[in-house]
mmCIF entry with sequence, helices, sheets and N, C-alpha, C, O atoms, coordinates in Angstrom:
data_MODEL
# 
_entry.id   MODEL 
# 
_entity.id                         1 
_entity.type                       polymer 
_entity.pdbx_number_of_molecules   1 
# 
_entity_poly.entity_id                      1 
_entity_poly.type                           'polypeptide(L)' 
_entity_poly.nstd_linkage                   no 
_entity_poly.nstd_monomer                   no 
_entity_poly.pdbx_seq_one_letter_code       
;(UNK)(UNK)(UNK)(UNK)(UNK)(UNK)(UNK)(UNK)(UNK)(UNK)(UNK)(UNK)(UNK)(UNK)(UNK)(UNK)
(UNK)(UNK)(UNK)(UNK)(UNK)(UNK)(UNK)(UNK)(UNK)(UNK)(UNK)(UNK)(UNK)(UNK)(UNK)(UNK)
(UNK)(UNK)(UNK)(UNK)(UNK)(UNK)(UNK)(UNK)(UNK)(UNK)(UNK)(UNK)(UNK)(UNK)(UNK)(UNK)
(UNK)(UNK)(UNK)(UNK)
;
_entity_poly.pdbx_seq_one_letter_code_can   XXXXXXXXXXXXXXXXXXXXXXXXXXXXXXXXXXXXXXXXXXXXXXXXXXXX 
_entity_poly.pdbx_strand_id                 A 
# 
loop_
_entity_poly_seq.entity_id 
_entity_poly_seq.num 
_entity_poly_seq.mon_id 
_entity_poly_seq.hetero 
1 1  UNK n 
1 2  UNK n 
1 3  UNK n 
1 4  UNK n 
1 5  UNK n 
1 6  UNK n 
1 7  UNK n 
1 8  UNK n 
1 9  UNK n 
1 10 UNK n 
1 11 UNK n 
1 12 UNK n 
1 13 UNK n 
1 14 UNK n 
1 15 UNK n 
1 16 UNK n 
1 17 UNK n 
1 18 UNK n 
1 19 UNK n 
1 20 UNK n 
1 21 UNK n 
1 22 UNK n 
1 23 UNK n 
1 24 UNK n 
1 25 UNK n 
1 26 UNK n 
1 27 UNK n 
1 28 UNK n 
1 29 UNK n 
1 30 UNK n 
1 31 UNK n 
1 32 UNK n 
1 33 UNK n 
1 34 UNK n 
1 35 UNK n 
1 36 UNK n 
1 37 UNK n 
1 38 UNK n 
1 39 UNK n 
1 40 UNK n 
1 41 UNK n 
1 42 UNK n 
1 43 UNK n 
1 44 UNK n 
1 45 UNK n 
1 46 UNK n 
1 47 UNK n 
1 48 UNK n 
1 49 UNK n 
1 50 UNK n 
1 51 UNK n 
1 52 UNK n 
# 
_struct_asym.id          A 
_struct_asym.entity_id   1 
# 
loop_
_struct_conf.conf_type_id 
_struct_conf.id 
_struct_conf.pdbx_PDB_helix_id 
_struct_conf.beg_label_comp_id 
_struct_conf.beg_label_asym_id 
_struct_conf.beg_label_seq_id 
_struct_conf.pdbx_beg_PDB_ins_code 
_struct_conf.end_label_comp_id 
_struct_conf.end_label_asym_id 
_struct_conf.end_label_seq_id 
_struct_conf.pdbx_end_PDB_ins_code 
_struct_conf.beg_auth_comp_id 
_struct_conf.beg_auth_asym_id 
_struct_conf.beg_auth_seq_id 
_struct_conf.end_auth_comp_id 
_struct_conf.end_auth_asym_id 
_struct_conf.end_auth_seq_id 
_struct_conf.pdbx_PDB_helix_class 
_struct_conf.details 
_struct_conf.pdbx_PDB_helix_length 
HELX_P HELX_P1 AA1 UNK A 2  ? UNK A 28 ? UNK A 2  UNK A 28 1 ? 27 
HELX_P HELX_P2 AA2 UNK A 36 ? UNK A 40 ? UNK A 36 UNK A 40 1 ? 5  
HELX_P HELX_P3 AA3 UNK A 45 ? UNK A 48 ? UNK A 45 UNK A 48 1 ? 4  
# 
_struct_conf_type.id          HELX_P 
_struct_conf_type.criteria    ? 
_struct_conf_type.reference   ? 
# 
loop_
_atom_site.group_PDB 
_atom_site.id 
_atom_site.type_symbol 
_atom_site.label_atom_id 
_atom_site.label_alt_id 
_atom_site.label_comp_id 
_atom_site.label_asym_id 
_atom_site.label_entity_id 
_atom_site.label_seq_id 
_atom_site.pdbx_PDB_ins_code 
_atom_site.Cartn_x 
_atom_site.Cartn_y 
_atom_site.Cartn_z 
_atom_site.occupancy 
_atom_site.B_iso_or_equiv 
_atom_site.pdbx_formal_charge 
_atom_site.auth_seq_id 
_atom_site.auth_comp_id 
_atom_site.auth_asym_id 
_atom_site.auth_atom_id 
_atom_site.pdbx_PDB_model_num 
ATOM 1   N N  . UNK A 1 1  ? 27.503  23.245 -0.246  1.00 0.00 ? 1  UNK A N  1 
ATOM 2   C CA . UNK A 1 1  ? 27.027  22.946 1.082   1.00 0.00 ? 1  UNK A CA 1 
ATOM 3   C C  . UNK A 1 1  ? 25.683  23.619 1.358   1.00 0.00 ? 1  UNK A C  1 
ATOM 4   O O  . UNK A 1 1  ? 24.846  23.345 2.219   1.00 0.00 ? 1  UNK A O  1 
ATOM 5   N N  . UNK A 1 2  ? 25.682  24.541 0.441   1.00 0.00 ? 2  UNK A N  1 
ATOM 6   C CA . UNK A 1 2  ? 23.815  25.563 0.742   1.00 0.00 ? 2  UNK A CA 1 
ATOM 7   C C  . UNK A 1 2  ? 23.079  24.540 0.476   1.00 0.00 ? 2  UNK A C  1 
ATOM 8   O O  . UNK A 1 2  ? 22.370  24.151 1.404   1.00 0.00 ? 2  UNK A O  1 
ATOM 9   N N  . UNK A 1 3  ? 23.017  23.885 -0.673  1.00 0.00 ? 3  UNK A N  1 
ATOM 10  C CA . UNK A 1 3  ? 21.916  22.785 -1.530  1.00 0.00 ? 3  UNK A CA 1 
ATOM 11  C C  . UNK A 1 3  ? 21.568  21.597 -0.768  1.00 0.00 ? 3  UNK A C  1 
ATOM 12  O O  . UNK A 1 3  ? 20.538  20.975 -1.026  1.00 0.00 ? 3  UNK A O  1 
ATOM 13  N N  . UNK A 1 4  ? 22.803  21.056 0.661   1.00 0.00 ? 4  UNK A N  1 
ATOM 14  C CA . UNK A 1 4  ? 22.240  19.914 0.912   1.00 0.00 ? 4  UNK A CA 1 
ATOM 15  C C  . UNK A 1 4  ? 21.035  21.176 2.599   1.00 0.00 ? 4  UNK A C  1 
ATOM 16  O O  . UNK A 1 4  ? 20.037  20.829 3.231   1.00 0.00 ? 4  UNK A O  1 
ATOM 17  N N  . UNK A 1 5  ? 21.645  22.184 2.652   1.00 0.00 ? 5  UNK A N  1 
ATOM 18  C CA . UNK A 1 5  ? 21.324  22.830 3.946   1.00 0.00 ? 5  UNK A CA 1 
ATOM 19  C C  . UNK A 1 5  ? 19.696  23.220 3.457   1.00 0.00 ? 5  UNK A C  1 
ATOM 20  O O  . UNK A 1 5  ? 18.855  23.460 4.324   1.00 0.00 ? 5  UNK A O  1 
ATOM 21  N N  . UNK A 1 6  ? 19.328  23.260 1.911   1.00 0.00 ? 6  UNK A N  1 
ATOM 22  C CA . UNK A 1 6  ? 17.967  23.808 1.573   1.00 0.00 ? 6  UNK A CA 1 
ATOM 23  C C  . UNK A 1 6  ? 17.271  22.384 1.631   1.00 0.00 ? 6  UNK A C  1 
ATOM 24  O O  . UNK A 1 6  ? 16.431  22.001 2.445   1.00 0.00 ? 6  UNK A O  1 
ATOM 25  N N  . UNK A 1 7  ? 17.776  21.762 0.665   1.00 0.00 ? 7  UNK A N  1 
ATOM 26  C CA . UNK A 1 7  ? 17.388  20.375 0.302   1.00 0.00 ? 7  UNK A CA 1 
ATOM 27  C C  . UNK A 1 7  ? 16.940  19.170 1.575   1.00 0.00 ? 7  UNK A C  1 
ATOM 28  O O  . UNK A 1 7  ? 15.860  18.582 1.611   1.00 0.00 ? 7  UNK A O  1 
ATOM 29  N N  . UNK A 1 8  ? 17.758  19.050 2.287   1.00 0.00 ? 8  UNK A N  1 
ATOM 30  C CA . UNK A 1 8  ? 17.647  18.185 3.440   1.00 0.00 ? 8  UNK A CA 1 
ATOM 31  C C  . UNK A 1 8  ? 16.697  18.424 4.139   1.00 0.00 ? 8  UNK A C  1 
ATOM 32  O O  . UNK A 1 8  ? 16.122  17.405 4.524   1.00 0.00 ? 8  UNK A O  1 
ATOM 33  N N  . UNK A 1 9  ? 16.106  19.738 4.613   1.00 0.00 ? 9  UNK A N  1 
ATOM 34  C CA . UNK A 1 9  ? 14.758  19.833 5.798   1.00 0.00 ? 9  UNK A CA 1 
ATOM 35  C C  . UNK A 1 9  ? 13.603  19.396 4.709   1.00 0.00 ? 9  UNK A C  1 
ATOM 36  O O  . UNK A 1 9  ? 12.879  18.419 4.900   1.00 0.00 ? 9  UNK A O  1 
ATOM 37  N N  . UNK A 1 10 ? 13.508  20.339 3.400   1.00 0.00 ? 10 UNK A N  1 
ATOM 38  C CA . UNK A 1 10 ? 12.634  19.675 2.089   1.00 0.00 ? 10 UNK A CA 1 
ATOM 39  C C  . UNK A 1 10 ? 12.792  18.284 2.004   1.00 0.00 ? 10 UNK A C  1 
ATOM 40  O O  . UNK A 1 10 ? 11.827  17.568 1.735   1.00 0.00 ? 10 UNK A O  1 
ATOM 41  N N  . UNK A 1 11 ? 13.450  18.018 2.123   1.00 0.00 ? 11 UNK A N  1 
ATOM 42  C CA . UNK A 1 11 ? 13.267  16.268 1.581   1.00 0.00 ? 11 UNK A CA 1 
ATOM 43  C C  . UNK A 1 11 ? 12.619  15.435 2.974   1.00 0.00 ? 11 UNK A C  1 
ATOM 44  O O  . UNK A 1 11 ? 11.869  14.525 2.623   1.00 0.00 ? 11 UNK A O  1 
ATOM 45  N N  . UNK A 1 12 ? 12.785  15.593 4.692   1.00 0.00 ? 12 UNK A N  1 
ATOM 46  C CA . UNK A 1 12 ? 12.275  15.526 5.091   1.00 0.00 ? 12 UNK A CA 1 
ATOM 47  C C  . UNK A 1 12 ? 10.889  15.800 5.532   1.00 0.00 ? 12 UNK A C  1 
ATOM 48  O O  . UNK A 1 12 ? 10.097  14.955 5.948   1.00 0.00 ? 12 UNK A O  1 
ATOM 49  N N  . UNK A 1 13 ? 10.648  17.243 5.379   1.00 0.00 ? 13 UNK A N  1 
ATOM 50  C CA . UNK A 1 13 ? 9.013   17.675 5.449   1.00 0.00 ? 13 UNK A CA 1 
ATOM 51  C C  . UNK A 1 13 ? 8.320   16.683 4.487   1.00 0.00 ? 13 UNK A C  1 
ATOM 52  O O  . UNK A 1 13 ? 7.229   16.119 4.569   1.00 0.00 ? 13 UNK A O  1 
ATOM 53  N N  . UNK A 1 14 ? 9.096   16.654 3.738   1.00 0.00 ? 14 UNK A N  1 
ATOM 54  C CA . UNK A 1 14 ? 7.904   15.756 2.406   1.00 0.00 ? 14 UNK A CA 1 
ATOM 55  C C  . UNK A 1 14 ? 7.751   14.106 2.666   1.00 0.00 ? 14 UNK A C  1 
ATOM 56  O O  . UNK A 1 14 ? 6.826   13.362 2.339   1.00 0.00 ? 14 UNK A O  1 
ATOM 57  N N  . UNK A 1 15 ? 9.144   13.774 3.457   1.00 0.00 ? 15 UNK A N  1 
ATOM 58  C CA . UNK A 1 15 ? 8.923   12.513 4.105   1.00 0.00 ? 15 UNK A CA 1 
ATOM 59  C C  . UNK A 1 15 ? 8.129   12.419 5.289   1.00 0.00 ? 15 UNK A C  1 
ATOM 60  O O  . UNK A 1 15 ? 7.699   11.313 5.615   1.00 0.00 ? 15 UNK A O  1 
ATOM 61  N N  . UNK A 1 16 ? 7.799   13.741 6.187   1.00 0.00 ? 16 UNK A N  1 
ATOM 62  C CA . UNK A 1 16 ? 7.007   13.621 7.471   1.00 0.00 ? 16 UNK A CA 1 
ATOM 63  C C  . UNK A 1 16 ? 5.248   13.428 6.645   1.00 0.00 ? 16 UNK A C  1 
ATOM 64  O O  . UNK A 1 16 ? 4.279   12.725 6.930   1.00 0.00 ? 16 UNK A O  1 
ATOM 65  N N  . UNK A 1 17 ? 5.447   14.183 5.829   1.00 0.00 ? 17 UNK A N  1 
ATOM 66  C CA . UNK A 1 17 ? 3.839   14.587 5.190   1.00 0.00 ? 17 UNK A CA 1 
ATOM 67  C C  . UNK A 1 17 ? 3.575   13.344 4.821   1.00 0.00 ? 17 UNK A C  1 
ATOM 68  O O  . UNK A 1 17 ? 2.566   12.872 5.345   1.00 0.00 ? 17 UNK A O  1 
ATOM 69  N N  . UNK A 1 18 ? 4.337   12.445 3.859   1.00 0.00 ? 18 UNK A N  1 
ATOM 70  C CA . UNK A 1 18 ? 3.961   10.965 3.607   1.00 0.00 ? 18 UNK A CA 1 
ATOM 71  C C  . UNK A 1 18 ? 3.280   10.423 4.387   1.00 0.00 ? 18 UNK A C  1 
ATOM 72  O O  . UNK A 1 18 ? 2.103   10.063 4.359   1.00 0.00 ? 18 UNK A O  1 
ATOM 73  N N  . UNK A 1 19 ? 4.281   10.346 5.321   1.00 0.00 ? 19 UNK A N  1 
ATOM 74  C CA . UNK A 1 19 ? 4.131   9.248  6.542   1.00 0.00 ? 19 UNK A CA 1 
ATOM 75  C C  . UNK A 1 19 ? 2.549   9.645  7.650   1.00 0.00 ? 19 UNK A C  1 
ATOM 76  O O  . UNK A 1 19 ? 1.897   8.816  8.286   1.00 0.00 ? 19 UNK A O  1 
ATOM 77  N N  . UNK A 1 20 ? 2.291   11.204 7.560   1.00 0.00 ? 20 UNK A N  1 
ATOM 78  C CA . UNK A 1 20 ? 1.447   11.710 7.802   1.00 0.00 ? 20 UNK A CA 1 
ATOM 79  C C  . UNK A 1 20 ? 0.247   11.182 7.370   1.00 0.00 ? 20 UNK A C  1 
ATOM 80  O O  . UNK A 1 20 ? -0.658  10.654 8.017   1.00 0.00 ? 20 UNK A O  1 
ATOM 81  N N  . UNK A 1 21 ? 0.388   11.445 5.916   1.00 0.00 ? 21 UNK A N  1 
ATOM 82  C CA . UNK A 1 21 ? -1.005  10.892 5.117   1.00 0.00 ? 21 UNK A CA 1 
ATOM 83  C C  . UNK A 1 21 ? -1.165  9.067  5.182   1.00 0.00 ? 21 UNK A C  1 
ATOM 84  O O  . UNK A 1 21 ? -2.156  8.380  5.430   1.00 0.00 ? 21 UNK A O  1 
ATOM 85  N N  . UNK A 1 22 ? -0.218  8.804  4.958   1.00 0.00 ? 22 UNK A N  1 
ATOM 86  C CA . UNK A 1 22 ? -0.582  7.234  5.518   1.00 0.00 ? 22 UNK A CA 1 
ATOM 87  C C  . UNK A 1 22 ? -1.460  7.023  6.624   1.00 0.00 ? 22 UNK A C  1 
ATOM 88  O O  . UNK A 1 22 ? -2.583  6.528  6.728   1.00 0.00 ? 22 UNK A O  1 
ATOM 89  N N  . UNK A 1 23 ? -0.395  7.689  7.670   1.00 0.00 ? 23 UNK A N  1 
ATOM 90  C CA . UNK A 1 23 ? -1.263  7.233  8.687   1.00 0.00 ? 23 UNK A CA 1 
ATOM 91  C C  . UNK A 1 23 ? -2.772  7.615  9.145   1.00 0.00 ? 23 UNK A C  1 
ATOM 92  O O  . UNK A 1 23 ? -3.467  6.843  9.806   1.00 0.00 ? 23 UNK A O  1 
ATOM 93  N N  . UNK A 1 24 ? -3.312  9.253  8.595   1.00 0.00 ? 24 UNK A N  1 
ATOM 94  C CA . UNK A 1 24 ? -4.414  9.476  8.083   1.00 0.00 ? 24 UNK A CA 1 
ATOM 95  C C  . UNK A 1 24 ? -5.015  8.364  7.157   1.00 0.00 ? 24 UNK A C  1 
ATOM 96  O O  . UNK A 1 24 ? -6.203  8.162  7.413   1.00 0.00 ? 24 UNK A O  1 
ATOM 97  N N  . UNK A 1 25 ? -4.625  7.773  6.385   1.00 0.00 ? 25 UNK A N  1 
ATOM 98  C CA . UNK A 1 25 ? -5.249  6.963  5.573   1.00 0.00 ? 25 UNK A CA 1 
ATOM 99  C C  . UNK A 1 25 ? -5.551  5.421  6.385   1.00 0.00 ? 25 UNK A C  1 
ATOM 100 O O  . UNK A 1 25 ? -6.434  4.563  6.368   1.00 0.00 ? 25 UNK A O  1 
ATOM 101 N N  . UNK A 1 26 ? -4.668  5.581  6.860   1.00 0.00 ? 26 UNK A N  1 
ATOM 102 C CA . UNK A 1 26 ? -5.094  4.566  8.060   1.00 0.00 ? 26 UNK A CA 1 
ATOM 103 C C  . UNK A 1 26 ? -6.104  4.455  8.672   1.00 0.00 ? 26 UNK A C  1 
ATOM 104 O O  . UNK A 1 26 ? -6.933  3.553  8.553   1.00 0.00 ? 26 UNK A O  1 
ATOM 105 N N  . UNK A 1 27 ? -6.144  5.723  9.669   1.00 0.00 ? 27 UNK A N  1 
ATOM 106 C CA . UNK A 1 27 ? -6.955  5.797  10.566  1.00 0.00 ? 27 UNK A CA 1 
ATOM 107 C C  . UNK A 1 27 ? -8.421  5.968  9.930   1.00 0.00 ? 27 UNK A C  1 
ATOM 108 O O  . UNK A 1 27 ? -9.375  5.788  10.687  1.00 0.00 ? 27 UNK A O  1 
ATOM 109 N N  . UNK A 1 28 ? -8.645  6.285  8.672   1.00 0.00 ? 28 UNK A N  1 
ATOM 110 C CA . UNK A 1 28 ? -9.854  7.051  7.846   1.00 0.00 ? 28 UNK A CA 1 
ATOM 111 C C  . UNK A 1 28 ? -10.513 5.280  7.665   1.00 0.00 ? 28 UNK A C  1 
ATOM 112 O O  . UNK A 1 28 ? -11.728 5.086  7.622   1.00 0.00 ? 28 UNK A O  1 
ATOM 113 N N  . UNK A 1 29 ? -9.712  4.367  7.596   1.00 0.00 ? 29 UNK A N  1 
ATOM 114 C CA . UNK A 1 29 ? -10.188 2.940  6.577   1.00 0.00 ? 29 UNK A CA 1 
ATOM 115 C C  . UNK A 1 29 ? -10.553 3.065  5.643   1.00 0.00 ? 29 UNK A C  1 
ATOM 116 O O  . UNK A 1 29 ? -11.680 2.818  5.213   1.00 0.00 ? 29 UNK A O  1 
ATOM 117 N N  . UNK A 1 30 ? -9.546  3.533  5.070   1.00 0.00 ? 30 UNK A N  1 
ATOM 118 C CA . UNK A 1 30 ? -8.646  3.444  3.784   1.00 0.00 ? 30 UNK A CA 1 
ATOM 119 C C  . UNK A 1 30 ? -8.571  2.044  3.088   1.00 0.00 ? 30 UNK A C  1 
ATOM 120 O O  . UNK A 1 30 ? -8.873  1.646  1.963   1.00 0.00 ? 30 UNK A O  1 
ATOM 121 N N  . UNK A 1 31 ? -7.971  1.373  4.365   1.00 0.00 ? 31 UNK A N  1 
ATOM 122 C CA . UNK A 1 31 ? -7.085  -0.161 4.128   1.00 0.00 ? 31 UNK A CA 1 
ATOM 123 C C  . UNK A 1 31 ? -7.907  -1.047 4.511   1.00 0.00 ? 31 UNK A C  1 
ATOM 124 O O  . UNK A 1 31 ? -7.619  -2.219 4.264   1.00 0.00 ? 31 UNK A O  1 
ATOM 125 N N  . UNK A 1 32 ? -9.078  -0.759 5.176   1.00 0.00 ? 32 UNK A N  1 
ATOM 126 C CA . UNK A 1 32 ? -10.658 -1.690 5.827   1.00 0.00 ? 32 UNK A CA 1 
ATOM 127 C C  . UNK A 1 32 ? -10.585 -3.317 4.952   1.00 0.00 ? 32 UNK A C  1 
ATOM 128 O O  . UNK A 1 32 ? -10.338 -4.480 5.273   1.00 0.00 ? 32 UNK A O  1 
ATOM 129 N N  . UNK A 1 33 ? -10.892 -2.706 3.916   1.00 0.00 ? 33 UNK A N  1 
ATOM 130 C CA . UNK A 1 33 ? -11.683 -4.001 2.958   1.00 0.00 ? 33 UNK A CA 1 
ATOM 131 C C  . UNK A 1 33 ? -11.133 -4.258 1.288   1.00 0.00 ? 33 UNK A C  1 
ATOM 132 O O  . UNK A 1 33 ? -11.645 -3.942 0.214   1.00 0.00 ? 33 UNK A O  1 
ATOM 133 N N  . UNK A 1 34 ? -10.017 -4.887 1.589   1.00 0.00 ? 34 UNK A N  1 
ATOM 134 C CA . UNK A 1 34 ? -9.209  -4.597 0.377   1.00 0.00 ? 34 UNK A CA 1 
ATOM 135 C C  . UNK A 1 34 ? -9.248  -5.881 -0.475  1.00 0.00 ? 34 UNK A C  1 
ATOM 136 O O  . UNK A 1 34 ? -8.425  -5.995 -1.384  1.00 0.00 ? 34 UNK A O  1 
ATOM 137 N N  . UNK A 1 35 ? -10.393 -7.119 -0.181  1.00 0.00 ? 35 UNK A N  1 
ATOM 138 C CA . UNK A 1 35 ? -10.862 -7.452 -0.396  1.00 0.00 ? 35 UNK A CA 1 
ATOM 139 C C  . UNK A 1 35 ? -11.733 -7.605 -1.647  1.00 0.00 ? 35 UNK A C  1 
ATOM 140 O O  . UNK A 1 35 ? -11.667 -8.104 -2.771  1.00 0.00 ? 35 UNK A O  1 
ATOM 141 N N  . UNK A 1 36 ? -12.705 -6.820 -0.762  1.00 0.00 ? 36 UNK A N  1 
ATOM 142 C CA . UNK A 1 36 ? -13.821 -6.377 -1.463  1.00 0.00 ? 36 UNK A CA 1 
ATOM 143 C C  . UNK A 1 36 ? -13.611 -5.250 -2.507  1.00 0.00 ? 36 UNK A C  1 
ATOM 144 O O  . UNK A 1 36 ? -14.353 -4.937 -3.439  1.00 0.00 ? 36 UNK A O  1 
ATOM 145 N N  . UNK A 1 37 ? -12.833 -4.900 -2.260  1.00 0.00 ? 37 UNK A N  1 
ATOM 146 C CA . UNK A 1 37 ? -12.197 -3.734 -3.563  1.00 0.00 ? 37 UNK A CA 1 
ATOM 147 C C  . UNK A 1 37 ? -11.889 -4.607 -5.109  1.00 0.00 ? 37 UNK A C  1 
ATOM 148 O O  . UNK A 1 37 ? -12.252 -4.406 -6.268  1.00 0.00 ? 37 UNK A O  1 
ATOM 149 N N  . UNK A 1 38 ? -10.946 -5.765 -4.372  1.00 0.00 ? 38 UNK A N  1 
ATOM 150 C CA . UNK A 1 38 ? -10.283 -6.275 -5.795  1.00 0.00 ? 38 UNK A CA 1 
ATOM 151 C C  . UNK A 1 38 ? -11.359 -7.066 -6.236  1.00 0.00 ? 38 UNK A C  1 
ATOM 152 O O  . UNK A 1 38 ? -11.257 -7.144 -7.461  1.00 0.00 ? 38 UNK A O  1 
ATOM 153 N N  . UNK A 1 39 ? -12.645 -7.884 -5.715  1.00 0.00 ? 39 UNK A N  1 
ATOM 154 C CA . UNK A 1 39 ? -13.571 -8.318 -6.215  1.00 0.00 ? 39 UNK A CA 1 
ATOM 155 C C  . UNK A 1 39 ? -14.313 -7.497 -7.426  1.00 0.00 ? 39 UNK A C  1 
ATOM 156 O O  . UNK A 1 39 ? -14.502 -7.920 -8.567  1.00 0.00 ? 39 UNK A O  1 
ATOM 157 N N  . UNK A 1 40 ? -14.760 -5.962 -6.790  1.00 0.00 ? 40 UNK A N  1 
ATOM 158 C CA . UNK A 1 40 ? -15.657 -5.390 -6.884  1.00 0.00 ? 40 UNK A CA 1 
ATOM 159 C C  . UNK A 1 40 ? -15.343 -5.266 -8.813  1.00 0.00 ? 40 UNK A C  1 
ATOM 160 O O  . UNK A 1 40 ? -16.319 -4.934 -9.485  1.00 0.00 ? 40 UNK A O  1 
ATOM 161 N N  . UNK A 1 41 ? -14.607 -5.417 -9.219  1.00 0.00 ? 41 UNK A N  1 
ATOM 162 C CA . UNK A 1 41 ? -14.269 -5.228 -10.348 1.00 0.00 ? 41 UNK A CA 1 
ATOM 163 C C  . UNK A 1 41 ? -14.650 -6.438 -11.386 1.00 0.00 ? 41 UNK A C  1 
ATOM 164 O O  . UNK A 1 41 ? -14.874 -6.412 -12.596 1.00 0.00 ? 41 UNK A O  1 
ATOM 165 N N  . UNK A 1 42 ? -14.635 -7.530 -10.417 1.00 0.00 ? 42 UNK A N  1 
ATOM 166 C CA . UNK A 1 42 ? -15.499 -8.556 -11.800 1.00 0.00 ? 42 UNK A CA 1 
ATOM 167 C C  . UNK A 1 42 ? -16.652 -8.636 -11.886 1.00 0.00 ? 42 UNK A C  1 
ATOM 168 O O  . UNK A 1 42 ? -17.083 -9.325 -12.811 1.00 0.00 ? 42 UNK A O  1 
ATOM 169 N N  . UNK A 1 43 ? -17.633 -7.960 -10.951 1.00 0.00 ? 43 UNK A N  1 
ATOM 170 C CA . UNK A 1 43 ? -18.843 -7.877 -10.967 1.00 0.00 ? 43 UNK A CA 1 
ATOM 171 C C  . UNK A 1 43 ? -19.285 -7.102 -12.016 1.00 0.00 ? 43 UNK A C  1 
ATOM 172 O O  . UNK A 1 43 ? -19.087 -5.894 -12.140 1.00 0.00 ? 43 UNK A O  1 
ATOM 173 N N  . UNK A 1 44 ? -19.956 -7.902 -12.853 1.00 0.00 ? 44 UNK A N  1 
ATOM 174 C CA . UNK A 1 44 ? -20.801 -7.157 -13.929 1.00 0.00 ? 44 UNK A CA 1 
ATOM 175 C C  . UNK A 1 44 ? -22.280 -6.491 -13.805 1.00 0.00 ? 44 UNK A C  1 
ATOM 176 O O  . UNK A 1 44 ? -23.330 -7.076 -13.540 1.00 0.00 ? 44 UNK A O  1 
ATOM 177 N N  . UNK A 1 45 ? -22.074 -5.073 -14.074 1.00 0.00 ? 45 UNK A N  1 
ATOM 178 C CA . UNK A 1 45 ? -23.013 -3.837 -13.674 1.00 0.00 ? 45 UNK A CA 1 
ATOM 179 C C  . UNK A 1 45 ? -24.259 -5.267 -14.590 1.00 0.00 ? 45 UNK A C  1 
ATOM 180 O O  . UNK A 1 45 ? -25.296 -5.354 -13.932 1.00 0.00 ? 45 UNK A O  1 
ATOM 181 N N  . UNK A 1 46 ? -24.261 -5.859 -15.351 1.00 0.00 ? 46 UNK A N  1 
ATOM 182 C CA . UNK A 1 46 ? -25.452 -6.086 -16.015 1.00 0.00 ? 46 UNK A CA 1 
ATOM 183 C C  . UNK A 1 46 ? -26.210 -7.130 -14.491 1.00 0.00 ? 46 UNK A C  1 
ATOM 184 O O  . UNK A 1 46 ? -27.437 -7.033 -14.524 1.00 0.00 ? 46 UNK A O  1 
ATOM 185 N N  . UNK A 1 47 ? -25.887 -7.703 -13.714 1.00 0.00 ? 47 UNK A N  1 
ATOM 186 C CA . UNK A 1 47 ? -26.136 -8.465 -12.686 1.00 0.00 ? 47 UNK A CA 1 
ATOM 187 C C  . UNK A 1 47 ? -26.899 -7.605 -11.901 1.00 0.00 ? 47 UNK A C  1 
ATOM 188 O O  . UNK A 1 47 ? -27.954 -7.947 -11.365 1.00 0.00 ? 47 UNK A O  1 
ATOM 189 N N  . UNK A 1 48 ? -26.336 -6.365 -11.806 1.00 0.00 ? 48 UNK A N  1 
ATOM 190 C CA . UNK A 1 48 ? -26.909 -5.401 -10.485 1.00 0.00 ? 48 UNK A CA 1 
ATOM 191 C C  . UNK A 1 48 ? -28.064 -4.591 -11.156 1.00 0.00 ? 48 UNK A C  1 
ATOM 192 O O  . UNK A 1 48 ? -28.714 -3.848 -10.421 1.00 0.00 ? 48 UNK A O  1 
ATOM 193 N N  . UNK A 1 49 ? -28.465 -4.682 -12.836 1.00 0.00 ? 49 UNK A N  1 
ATOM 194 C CA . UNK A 1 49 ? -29.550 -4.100 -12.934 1.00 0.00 ? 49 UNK A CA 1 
ATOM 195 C C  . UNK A 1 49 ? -30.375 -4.662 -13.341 1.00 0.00 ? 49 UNK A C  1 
ATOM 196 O O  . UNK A 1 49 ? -31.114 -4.416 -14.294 1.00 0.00 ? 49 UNK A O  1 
ATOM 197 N N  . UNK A 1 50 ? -30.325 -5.776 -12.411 1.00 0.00 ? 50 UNK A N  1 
ATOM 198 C CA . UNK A 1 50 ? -31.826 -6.957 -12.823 1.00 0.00 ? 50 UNK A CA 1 
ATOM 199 C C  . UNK A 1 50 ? -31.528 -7.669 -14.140 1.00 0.00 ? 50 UNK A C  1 
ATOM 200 O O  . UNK A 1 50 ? -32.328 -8.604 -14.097 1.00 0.00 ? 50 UNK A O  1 
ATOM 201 N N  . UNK A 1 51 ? -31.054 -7.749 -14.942 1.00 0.00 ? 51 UNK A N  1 
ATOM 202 C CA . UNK A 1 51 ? -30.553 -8.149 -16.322 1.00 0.00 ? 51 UNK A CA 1 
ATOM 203 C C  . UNK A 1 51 ? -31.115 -7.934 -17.325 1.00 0.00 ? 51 UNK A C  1 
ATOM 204 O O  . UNK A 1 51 ? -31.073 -8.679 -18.304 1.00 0.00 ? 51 UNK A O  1 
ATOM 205 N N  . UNK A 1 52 ? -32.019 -6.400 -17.222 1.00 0.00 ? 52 UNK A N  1 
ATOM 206 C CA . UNK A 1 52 ? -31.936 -6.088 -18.384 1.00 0.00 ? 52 UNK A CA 1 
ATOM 207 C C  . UNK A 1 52 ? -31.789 -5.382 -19.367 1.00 0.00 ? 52 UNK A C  1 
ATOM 208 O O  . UNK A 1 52 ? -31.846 -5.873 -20.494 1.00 0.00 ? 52 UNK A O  1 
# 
């Protein structure tokens, strides 16, 4: 009965902190342009330096 009495507030703090940083990640726009993220990856660097 000690292990769930240690364990249980730990397992919550670490679920408040999650939920914490999400929502920091939220508010930061984090999640803005997720878009333009998954594009940004087929763009070939040789395009953006003039080609040559």
């Amino acid at each position: 009965m000690t292990g769930i009495g240690f364990l249980l507030p730990i397992a919550l703090g670490l679920g408040l902190l999650g939920l914490g940083a999400f929502f920091w990640s939220v508010k930061s726009g984090q999640f803005e342009d997720l878009d333009g993220a998954a594009m940004r990856i087929l763009i070939d660097e040789e395009e953006q330096d003039g080609g040559n």
